[in-house]
NULOGU-832081 format. One record per residue (C-alpha): residue number from 1; x, y, z. Coordinates in pm, 1 decimal, always signed. Example, Ala and Ser with C-alpha at 12.3 -4.5 7.8 and 13.67 -1.06 7.14 Angstrom:
<tinus>
TINU   nr         u         v         w
TINU    1   +1230.0    -450.0    +780.0
TINU    2   +1367.0    -106.0    +714.0
</tinus>
This chain:
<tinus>
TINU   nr         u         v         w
TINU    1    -188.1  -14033.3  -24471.9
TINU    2    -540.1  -14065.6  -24564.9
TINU    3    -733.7  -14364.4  -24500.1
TINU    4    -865.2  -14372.7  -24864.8
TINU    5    -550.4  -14263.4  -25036.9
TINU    6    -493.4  -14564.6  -25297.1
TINU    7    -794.9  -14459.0  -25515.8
TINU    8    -672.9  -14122.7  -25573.8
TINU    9    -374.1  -13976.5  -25800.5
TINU   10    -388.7  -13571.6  -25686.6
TINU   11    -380.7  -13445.2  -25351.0
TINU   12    -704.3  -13322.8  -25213.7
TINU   13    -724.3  -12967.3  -25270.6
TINU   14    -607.6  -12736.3  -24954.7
TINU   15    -992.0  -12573.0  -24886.5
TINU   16   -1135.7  -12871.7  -24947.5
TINU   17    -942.2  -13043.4  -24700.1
TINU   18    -961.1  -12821.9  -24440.6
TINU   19   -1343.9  -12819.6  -24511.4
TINU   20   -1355.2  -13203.8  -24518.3
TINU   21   -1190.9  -13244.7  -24223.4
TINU   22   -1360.6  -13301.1  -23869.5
TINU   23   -1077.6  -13393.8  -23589.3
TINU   24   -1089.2  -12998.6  -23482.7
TINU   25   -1404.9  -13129.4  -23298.7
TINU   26   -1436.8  -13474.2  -23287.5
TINU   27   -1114.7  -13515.4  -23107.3
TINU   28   -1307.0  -13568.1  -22829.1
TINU   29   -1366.9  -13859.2  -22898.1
TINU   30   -1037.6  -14021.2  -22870.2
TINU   31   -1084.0  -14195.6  -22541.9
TINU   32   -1417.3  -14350.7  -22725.6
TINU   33   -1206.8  -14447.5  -23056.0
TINU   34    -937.9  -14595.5  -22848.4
TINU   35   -1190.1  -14823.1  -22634.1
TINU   36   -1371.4  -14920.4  -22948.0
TINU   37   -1024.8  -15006.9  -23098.2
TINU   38    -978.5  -15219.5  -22868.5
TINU   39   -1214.8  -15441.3  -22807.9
TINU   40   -1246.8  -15512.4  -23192.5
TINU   41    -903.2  -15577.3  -23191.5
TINU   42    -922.5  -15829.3  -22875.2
TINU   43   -1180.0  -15990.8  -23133.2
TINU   44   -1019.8  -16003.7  -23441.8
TINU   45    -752.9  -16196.1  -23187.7
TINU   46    -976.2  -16395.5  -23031.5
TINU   47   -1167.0  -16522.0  -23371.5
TINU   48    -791.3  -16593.3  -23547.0
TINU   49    -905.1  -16306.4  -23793.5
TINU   50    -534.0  -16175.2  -23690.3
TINU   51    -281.3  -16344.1  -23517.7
TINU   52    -316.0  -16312.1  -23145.8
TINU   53     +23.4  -16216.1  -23034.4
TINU   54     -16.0  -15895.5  -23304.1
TINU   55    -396.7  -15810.7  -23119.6
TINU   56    -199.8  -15783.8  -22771.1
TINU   57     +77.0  -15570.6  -22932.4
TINU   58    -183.5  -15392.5  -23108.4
TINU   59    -398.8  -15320.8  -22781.1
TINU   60     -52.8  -15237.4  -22603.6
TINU   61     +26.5  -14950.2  -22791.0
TINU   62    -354.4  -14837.3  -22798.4
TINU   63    -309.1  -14811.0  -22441.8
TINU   64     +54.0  -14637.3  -22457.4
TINU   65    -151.4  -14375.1  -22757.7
TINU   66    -427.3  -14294.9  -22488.9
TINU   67    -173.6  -14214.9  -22179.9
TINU   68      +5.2  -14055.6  -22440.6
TINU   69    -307.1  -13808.8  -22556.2
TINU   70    -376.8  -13805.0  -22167.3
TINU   71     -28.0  -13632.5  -22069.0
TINU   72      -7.9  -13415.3  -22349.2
TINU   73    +311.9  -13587.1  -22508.2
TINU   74    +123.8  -13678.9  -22800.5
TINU   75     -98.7  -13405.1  -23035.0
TINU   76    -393.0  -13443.6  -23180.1
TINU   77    -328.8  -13285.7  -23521.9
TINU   78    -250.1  -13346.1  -23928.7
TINU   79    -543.1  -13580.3  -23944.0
TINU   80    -878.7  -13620.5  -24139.3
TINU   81   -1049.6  -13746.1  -23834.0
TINU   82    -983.4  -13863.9  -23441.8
TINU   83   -1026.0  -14263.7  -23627.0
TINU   84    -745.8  -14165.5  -23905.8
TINU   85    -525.2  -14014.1  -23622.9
TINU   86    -508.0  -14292.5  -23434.9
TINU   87    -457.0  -14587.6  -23687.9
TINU   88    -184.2  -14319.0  -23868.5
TINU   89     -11.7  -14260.3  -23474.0
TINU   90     -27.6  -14622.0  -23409.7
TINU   91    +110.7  -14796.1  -23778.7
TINU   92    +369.9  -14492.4  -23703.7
TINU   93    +475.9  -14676.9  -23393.2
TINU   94    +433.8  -15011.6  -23465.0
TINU   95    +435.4  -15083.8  -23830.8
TINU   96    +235.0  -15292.7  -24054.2
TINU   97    +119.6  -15499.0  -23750.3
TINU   98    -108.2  -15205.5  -23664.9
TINU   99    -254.0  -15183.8  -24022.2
TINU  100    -440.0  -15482.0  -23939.8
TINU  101    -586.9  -15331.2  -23664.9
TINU  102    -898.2  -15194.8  -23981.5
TINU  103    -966.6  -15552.8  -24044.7
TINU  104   -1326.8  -15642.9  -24051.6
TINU  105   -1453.8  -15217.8  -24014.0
TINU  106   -1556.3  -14961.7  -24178.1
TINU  107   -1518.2  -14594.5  -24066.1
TINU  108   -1884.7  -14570.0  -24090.8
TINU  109   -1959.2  -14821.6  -23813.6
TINU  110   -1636.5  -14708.2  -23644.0
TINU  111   -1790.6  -14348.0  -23569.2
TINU  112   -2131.3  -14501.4  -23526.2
TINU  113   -1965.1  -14678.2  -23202.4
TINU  114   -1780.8  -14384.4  -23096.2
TINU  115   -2093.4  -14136.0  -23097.3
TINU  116   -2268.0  -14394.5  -22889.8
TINU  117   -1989.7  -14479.0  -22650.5
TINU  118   -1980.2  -14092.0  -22601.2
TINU  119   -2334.1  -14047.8  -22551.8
TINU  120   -2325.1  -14283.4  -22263.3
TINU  121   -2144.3  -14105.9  -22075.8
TINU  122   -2288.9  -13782.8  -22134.9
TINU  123   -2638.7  -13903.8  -22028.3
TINU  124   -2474.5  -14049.7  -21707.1
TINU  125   -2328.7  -13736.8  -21610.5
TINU  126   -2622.2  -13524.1  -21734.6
TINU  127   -2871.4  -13757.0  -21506.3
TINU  128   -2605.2  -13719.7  -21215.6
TINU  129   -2597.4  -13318.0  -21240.0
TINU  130   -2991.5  -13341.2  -21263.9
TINU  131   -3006.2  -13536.6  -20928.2
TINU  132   -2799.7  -13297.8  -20769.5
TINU  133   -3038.1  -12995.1  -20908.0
TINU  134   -3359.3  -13219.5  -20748.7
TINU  135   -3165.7  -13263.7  -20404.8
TINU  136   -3094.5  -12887.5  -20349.8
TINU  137   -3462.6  -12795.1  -20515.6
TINU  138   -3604.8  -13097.5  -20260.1
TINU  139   -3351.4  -12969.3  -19985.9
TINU  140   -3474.3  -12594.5  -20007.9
TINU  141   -3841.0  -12711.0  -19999.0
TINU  142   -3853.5  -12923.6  -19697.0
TINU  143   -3683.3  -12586.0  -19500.8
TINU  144   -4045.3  -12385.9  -19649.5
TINU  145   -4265.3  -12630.9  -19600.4
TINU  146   -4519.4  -12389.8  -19431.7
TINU  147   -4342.8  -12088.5  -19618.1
TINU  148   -4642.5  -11912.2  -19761.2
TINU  149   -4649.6  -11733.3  -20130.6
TINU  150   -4877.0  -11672.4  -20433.0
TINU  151   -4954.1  -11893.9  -20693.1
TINU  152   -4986.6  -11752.3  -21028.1
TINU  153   -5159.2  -11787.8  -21313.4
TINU  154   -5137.0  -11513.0  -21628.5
TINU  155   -4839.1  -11407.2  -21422.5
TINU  156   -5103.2  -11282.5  -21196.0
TINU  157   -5207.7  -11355.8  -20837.1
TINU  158   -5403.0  -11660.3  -20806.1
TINU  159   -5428.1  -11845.9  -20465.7
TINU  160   -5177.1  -11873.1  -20197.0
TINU  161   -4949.9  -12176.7  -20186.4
TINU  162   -4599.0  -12232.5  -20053.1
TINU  163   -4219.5  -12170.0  -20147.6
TINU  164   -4205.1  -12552.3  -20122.9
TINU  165   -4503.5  -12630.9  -20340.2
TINU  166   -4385.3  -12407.8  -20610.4
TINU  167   -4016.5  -12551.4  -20604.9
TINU  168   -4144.1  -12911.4  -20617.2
TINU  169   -4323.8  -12821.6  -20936.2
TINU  170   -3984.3  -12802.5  -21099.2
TINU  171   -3829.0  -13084.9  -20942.6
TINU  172   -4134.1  -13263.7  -21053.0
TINU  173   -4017.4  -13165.8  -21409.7
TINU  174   -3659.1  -13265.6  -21353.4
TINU  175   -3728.2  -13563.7  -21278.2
TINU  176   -3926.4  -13632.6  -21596.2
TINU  177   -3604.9  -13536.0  -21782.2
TINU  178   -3401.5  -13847.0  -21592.2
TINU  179   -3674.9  -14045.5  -21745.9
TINU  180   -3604.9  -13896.1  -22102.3
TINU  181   -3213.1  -13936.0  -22072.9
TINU  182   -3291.4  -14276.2  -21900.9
TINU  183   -3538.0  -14409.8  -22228.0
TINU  184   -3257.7  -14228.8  -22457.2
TINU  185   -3021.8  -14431.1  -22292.7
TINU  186   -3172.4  -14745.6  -22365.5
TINU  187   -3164.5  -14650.2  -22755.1
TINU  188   -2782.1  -14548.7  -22722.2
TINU  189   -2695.8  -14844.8  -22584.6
TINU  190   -2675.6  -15078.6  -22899.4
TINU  191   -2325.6  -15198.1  -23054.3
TINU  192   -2337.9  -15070.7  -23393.9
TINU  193   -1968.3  -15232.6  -23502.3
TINU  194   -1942.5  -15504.5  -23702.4
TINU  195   -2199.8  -15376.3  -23956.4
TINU  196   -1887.6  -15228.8  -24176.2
TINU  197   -1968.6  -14987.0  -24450.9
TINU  198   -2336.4  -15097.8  -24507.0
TINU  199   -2297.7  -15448.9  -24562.4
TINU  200   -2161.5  -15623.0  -24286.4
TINU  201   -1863.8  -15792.1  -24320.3
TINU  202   -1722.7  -16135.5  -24468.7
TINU  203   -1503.1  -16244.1  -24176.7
TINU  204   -1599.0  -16474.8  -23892.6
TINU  205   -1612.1  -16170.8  -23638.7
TINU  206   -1809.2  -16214.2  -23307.9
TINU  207   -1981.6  -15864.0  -23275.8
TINU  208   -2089.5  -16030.9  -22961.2
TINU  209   -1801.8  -16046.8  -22789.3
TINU  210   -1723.8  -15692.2  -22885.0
TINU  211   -2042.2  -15598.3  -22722.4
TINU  212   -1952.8  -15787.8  -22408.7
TINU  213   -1622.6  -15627.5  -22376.3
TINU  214   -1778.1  -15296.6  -22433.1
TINU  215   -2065.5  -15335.7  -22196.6
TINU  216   -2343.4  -15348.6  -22470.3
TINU  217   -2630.6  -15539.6  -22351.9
TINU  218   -2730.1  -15611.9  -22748.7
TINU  219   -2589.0  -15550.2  -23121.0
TINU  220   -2753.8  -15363.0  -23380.2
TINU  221   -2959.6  -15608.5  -23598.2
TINU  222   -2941.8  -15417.0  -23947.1
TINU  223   -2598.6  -15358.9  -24117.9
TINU  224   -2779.2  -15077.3  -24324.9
TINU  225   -2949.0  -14931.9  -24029.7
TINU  226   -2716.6  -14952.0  -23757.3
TINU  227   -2465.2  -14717.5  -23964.7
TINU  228   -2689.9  -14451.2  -24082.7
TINU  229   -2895.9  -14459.7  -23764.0
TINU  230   -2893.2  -14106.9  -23567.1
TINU  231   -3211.6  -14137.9  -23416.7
TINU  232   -3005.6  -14210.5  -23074.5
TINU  233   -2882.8  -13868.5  -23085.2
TINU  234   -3194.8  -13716.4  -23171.2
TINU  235   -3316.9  -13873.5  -22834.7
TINU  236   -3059.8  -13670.9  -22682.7
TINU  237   -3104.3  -13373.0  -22818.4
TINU  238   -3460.3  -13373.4  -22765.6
TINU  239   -3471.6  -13510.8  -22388.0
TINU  240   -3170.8  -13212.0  -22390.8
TINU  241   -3403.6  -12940.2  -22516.7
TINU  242   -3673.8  -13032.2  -22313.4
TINU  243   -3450.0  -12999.1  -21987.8
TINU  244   -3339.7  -12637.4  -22124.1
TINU  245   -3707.6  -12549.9  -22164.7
TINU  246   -3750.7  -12640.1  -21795.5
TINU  247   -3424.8  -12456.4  -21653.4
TINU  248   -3546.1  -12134.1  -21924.1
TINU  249   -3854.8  -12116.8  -21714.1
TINU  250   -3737.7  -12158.6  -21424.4
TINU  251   -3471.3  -11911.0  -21466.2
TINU  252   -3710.6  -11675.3  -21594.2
TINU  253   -3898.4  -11676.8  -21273.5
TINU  254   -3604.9  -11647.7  -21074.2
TINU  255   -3516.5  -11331.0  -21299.6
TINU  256   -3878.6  -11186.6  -21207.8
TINU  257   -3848.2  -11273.6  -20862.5
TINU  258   -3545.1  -11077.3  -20809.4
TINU  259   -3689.5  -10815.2  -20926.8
TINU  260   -3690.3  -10502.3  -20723.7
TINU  261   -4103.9  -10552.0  -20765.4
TINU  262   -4099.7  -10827.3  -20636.5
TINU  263   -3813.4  -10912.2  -20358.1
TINU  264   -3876.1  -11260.1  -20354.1
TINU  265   -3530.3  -11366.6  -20400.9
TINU  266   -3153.5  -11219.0  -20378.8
TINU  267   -2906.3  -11394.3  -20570.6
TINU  268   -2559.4  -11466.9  -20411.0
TINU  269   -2270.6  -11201.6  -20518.2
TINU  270   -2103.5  -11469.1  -20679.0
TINU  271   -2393.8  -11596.0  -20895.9
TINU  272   -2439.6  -11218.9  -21016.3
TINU  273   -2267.1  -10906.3  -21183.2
TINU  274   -2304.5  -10547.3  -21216.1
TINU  275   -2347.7  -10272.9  -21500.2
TINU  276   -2070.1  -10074.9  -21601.6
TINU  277   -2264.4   -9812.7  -21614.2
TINU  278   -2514.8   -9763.8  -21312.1
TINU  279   -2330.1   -9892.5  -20991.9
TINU  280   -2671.9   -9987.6  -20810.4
TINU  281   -2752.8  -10275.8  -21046.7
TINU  282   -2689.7  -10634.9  -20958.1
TINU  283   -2834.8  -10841.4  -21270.9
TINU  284   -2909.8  -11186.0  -21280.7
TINU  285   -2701.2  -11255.1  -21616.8
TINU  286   -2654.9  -11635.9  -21532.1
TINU  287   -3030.2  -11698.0  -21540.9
TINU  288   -3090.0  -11482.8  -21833.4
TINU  289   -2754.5  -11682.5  -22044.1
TINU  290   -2953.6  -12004.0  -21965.7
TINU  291   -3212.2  -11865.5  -22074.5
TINU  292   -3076.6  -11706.2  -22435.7
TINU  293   -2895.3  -12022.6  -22441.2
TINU  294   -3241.8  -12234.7  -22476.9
TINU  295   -3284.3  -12146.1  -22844.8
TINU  296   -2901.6  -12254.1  -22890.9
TINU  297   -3039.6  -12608.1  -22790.2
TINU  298   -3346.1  -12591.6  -23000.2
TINU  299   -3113.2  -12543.4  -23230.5
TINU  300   -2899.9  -12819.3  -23216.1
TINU  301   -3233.7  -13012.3  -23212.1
TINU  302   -3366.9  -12884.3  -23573.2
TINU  303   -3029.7  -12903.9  -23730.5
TINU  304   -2980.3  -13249.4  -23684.1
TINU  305   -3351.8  -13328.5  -23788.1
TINU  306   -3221.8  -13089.2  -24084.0
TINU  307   -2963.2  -13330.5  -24166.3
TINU  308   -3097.9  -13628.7  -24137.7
TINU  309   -3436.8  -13587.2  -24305.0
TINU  310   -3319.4  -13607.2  -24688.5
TINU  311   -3033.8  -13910.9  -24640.7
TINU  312   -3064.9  -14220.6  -24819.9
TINU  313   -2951.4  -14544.1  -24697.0
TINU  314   -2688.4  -14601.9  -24592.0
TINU  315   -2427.8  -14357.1  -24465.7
TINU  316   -2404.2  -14005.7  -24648.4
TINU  317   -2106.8  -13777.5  -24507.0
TINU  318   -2360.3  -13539.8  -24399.5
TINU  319   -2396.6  -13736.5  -24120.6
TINU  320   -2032.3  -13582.5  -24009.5
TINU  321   -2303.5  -13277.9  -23869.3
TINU  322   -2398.9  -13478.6  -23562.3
TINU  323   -2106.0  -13415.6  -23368.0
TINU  324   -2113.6  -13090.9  -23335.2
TINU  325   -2498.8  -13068.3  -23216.1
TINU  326   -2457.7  -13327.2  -22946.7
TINU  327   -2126.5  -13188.1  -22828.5
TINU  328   -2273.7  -12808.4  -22783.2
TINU  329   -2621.3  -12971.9  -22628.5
TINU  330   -2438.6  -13131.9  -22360.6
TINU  331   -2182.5  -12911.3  -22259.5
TINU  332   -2429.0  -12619.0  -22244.1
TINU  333   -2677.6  -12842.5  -22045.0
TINU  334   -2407.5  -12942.3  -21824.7
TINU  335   -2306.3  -12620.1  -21792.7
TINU  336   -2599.5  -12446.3  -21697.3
TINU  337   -2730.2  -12748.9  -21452.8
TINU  338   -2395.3  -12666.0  -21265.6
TINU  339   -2460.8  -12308.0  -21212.8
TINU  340   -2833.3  -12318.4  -21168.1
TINU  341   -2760.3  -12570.3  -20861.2
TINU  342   -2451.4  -12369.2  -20701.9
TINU  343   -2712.2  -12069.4  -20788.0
TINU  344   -2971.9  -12197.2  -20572.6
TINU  345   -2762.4  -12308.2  -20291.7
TINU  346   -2622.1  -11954.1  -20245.0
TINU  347   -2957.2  -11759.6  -20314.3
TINU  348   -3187.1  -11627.4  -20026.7
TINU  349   -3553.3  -11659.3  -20030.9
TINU  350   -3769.3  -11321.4  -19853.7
TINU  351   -4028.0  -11492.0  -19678.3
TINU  352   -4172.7  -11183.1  -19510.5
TINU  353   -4215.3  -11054.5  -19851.3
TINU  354   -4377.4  -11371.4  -20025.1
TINU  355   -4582.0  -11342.1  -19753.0
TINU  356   -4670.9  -10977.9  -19776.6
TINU  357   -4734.1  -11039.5  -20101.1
TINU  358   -4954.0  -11313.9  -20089.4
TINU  359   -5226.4  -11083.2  -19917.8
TINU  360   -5228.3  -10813.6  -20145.4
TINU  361   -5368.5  -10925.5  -20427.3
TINU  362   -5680.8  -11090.5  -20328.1
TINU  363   -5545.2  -11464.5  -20344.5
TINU  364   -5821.0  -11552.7  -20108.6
TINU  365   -6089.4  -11477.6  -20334.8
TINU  366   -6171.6  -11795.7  -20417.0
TINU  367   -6139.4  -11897.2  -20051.8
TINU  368   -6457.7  -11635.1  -19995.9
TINU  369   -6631.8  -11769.6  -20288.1
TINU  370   -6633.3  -12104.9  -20152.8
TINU  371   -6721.1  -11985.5  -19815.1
TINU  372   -7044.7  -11865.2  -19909.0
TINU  373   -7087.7  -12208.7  -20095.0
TINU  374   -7042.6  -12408.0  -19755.9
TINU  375   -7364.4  -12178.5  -19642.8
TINU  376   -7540.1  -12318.0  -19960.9
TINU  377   -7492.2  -12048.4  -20219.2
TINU  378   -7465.9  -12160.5  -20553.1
TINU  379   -7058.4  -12158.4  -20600.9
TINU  380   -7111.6  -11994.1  -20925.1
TINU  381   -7342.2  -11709.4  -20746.3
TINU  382   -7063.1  -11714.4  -20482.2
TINU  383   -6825.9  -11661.0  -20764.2
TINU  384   -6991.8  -11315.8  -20894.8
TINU  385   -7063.4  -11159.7  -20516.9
TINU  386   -6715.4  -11183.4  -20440.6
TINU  387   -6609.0  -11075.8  -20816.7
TINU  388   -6820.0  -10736.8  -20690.4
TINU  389   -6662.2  -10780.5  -20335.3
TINU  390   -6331.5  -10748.1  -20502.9
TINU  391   -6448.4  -10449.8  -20719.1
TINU  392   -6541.6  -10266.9  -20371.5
TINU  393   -6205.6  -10339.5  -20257.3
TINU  394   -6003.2  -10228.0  -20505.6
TINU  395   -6225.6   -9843.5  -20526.0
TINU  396   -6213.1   -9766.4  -20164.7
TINU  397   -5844.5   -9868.8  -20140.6
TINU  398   -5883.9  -10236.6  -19910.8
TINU  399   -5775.4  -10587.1  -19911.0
TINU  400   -6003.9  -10869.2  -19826.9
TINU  401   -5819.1  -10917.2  -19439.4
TINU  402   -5905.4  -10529.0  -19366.4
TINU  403   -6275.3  -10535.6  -19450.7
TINU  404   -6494.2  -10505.9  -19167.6
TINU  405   -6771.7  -10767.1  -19078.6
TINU  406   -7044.1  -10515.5  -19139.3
TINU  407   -6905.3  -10463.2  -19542.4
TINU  408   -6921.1  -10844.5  -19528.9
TINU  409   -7227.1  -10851.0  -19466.6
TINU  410   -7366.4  -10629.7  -19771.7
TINU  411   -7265.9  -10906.0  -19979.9
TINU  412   -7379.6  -11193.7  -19825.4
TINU  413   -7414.9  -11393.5  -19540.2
TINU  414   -7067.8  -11367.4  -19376.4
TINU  415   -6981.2  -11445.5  -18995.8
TINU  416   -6675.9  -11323.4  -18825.8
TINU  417   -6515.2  -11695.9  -18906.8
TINU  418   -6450.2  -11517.8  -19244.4
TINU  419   -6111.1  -11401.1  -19144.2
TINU  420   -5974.8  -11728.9  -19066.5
TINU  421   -6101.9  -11879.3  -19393.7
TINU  422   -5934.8  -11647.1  -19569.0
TINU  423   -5642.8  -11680.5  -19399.7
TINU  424   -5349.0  -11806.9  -19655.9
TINU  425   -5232.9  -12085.1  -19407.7
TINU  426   -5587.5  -12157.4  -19371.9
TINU  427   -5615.7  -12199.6  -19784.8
TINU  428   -5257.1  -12370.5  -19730.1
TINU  429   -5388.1  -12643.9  -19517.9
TINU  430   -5719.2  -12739.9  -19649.5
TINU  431   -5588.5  -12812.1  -19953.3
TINU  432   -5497.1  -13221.3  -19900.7
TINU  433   -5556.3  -13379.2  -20219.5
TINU  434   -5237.2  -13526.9  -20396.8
TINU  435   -5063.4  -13279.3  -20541.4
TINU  436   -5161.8  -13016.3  -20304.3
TINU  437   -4968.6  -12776.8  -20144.2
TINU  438   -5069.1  -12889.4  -19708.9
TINU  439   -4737.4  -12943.4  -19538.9
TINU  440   -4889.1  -13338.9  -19540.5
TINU  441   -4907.8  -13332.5  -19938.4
TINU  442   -4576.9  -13141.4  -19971.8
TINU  443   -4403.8  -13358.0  -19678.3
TINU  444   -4523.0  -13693.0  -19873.4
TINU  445   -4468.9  -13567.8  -20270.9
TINU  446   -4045.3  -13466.7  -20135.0
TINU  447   -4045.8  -13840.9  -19974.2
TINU  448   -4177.2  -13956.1  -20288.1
TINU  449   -3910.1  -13714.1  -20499.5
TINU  450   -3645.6  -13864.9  -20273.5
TINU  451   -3742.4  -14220.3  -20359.6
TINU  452   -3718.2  -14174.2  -20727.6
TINU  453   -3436.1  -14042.3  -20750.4
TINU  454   -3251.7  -14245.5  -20565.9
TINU  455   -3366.7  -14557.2  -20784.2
TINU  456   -3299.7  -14417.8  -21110.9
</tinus>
């Protein structure tokens, strides 16, 4: 039976139900429905808006509908909604009694609850699965602390830094999407019910004892607002995109690593596939899904700004399109955080060849240039001798660790101390301003990780 039945004469037309209706996907929401149920119920009991013995036996059989959905014995089907499902499955049980149950709501303020009731649960887990992806990042860094590579810039070789440096740049960025999910939180976390259709209501409820029972620190404090409100959900959705931007790049560096150019990584077996062509390959298809699956995000993202941008106060049935977009974000977030963190934990870093690497393409230039600046060159001089040193280099087929002193010394005024400044570990260790990449900066900024983490 439909909610709204009484006004209408003909049955809804057969396309235009199916078209109308949403429980295929907001079904999910029953465990949500069911807890907002009933702790409006408990205070339509509590108020004498219904008598109390009908609120227990009202709540009761919520309860029994929920272990019910829970075991399978009862189906979630031949409804408008998950809301119409379960006041039609519970007045089939109980009767009138659990008509009452609609007293003093609206359907409008009903889903508002149940799409923030969701939503804090979803950031809970989604900041959970992020800590776990900061541990193994912070976990792999401390064991390559003094494990040398090159920084990049342009995708090209920069300066030398470390495995552990690089890696704490993206914890660094994970951590800044806690603090988006946290500040989103803080948004989802108003009680909406209580604000009916638009209007309020004109019984004596106590929406704050609803929130209290609910766990709301505070209620929504416009009717009109707190019903056609999605802004919540865009905070998801955003703080959601963001973190797929961060896990795109970072897969997309884990994709060049492995790289049979590069060798800087091998992905576990079980983190991989093949081709079913060309038996050799072993592709790194779960990086390159999370990374396709980005724009999916995005996408969510702009189609709920799509909806929402035209709407007039107060609720417009368009809003039934933010279900959808929050439910893909956060199972494909949570989905690739999973596998991205078992993917690290199982993947094998070459250190000889990040090493290797780092000297051949002159990421100690800069460590020459400033070389001759400690002797008093102008650094900017400095810069174009060794821009011509490199030159020289690269025609007679050398590095800036094979030179010999005497080629030095066409350039400038080099000493044989040359070769330890441009040592990468030498680079490495002078480097001791926050944010640096020393083992003392790294060692500090992963105690510092740790700590935030394990307040948030």
């Amino acid at each position: 039976m439909k909610l709204w039945s009484g006004r209408f004469e003909q049955e809804v037309d057969k396309a235009a139900d199916s078209f109308n209706s949403s429980l295929s996907f907001d079904k999910r929401l029953y465990r949500c429905d069911i807890t907002g149920s009933k702790a409006h119920c408990t205070m339509l009991g509590e108020c004498g808006i219904i008598p109390a013995d009908e609120a227990k036996k009202i709540v009761a059989e919520l309860d029994a509908i929920l272990s019910d959905i829970e075991s399978g014995k009862c189906v979630m089907e031949n409804a408008e909604d998950i809301h119409s499902f379960v006041e039609n499955e519970l007045v089939s049980r109980i009767g009138a009694i659990g008509k009452k149950l609609h007293t003093g709501r609206s359907r409008n303020d009903q889903v508002a609850l149940d799409i923030r009731l969701y939503l804090r649960e979803a950031v809970k887990n989604i900041v959970l699965q992020t800590k776990e992806l900061i541990k193994t990042l912070v976990g792999i860094a401390e064991s390559n602390l003094d494990t040398i590579m090159p920084a990049f810039t342009h995708l090209q070789k920069a300066q030398p830094t470390t495995l552990a440096h690089h890696l704490a740049a993206y914890a660094e960025m994970f951590c800044r999407d806690i603090d988006r999910f946290k500040n989103a939180y803080s948004r989802i976390n108003v009680m909406p019910l209580g604000s009916g259709a638009c209007t309020s209501t004109p019984y004596p409820i106590s929406r704050e004892r609803v929130a209290e029972l609910l766990g709301f620190p505070s209620v929504t404090p416009n009717s009109m607002d707190a019903v056609s409100d999605r802004d919540f959900a865009l905070d998801f959705l955003y703080a959601s995109a963001v973190a797929m931007m961060h896990i795109s790049r970072f897969s997309e560096e884990i994709i060049i690593w492995s790289s049979d150019e590069y060798k800087y990584i091998e992905l576990s077996d079980s983190f991989s596939t093949g081709s079913s062509i060309m038996p050799q390959k072993k592709n790194p298809d779960m990086n390159e899904l999370m990374r396709g699956k980005t724009g999916r995000v995005y996408g969510d993202l702009m189609c709920l700004l799509t909806v929402m941008k035209g709407i007039p106060l107060a609720y417009d049935k368009d809003m039934q399109e933010d279900k959808e977009c929050v439910f893909d974000s956060y199972d494909t977030l949570n989905a690739c955080l999973t596998v991205l963190n078992g993917l690290l934990k199982e993947a094998k870093f070459n250190k000889q060849r990040m090493r290797e690497s780092t000297d051949g393409g002159f990421t100690s230039a800069t460590e020459c240039a400033d070389y001759l600046a400690s002797r008093g060159v102008p650094f900017r001089d400095a810069h174009s001798i060794i821009g011509q040193l490199v030159v020289y280099c690269i025609k007679n087929g050398k590095t800036l660790q094979t030179l010999t002193l005497e080629e030095y010394k066409r350039f400038g005024n080099f000493d044989k101390d040359i070769y330890e400044a441009i040592k990468a570990e030498t680079a490495v260790s002078r480097r001791k301003a926050i944010g640096a990449p020393s083992h003392e900066c790294m060692v500090a900024e992963l105690s510092e990780i740790k700590k935030r983490i394990s307040e948030k």
